[in-house]
C-alpha positions, 0 to 999 in steps of 0.5 A: 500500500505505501509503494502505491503514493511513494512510486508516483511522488518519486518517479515526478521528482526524478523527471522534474529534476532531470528536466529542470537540469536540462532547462538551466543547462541548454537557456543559460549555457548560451549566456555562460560556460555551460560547467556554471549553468550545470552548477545552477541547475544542479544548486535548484535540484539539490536545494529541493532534494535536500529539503525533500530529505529533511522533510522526510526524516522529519515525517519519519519521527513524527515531527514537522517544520514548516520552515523546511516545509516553506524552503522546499516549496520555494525551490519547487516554485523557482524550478517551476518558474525557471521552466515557464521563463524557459517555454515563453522565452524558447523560439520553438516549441514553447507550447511544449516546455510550458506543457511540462512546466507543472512537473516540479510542482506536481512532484512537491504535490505527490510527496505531500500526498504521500505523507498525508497517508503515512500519517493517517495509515494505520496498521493492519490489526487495526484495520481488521479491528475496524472492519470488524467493528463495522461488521458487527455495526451492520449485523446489529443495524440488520437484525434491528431493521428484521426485528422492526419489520416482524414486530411491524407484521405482527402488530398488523395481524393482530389489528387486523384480527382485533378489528375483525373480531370487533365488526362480528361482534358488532354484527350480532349486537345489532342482530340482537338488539334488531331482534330485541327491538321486534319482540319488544315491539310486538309485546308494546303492540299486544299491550296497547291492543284493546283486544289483546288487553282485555285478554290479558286482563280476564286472566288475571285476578282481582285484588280489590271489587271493581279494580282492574289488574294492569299487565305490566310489560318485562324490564328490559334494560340495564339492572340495578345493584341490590343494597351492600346488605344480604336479602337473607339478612334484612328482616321480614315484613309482615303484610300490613308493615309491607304495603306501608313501606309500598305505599310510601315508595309509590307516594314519595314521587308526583306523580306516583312511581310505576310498580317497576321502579318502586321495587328497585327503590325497595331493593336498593332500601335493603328491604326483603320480600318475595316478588309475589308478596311485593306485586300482592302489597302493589296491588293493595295499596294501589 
């Protein structure tokens, strides 16, 4: 992995050494002996070898100096300005040389690149640590997505059948209480019927001369708790003392309650008699 940064950065400095050697030595050979050119030339590729060693002795001990670092960007930069100066001076292909003038530059910039990498590569124990520990992230997230999805599914199917079941109980409520409607109208229907009161009533006995039992319709609807005390332990009423506790419960409302709701309120009073006794003690006192 280290030769994949550090083959670039050196193959960049050699061309760009190589280059700038040849640029000083054929532009100032001209002008002066070519022995000082090649001295200049060799003064600019060593000035920025010897800073890229210092440099890289400083990487290697985990240390830095950017004064170092600034002289080797300077030699690098002078390469570079050396090589334009050359290609927008040169008579024939200036494109060219001013195509290669980049180089010195680019190699400064590898090295760079190259020890940006030695600073964040880590070993290989590591690198199967932190594979592992991203393994095992995905493996948990996996599993939660799994178990989401299943509790999902589950909590769809038991709402499903949750409301299901709720709709069939609605249907036979209704049909029972359609049901419940009919037969209480048909009950209400022969009460009120003439014919069908007097038949009613011709079955039934007399309480009193001249009086006329009435036939009272069933309770239907919702029935009322009988008092805390036990109907064994309230004490019996005698006849007489039956229809006075009657009378009262009947007469405490104007106008007079229904035989229905006095013996709820007798009930709930924690008094106790039989229901024939009850009904015998309404028709007397009514």
């Amino acid at each position: 992995m280290r030769a994949k940064t550090v083959l670039p950065a050196v193959a960049m400095t050699a061309v760009s050494m190589v280059l700038t050697l040849a640029v000083v030595v054929m532009w100032l050979g001209t002008a002066v002996p070519w022995p000082v050119a090649l001295v200049v030339g060799l003064g600019i590729d060593g000035g920025w070898l010897a800073t890229l060693a210092y440099e890289r002795r400083l990487a290697a001990q985990g240390d830095h100096n950017r004064a170092v670092t600034a002289v080797g960007w300077s030699f690098g930069t002078l390469a570079t300005g050396v090589l334009v100066a050359h290609a927008l001076t040169a008579e024939h292909s200036a494109g060219a040389w001013l195509a290669v003038a980049w180089l010195p530059i680019a190699a400064k910039a590898l090295w760079l690149v190259h020890a940006m990498w030695e600073r964040t590569a880590l070993t290989p124990v590591a690198l199967d640590a932190i594979r592992g520990i991203q393994q095992e992230a995905r493996d948990e997230a996996a599993v939660a997505r799994a178990r989401l999805r299943a509790e999902a599914a589950t909590e769809e199917t038991r709402l499903t059948a949750v409301t299901e079941a709720g709709a069939r109980v609605a249907r036979v409520q209704a049909k029972t209480a359609q049901a419940l409607a009919g037969a209480w109208s048909t009950l209400e229907t022969a009460r009120a019927g003439e014919e069908t009161g007097r038949a009613l009533t011709s079955v039934t006995a007399r309480v009193t001369p001249g009086g006329t039992p009435r036939w009272e319709l069933p309770v239907w609807g919702p029935s009322e708790p009988l008092a805390a005390r036990s109907l064994e332990s309230a004490p019996a009423l005698t006849d007489e003392a039956l229809d006075v506790v009657v009378d009262e419960i009947r007469n405490s409302e104007t106008p007079a309650l229904s035989y229905r709701e006095m013996a709820a309120r007798f009930r709930a009073a924690g008094y106790s008699a039989s229901e024939v006794r009850l009904r015998a003690a309404w028709k007397r006192v009514a």
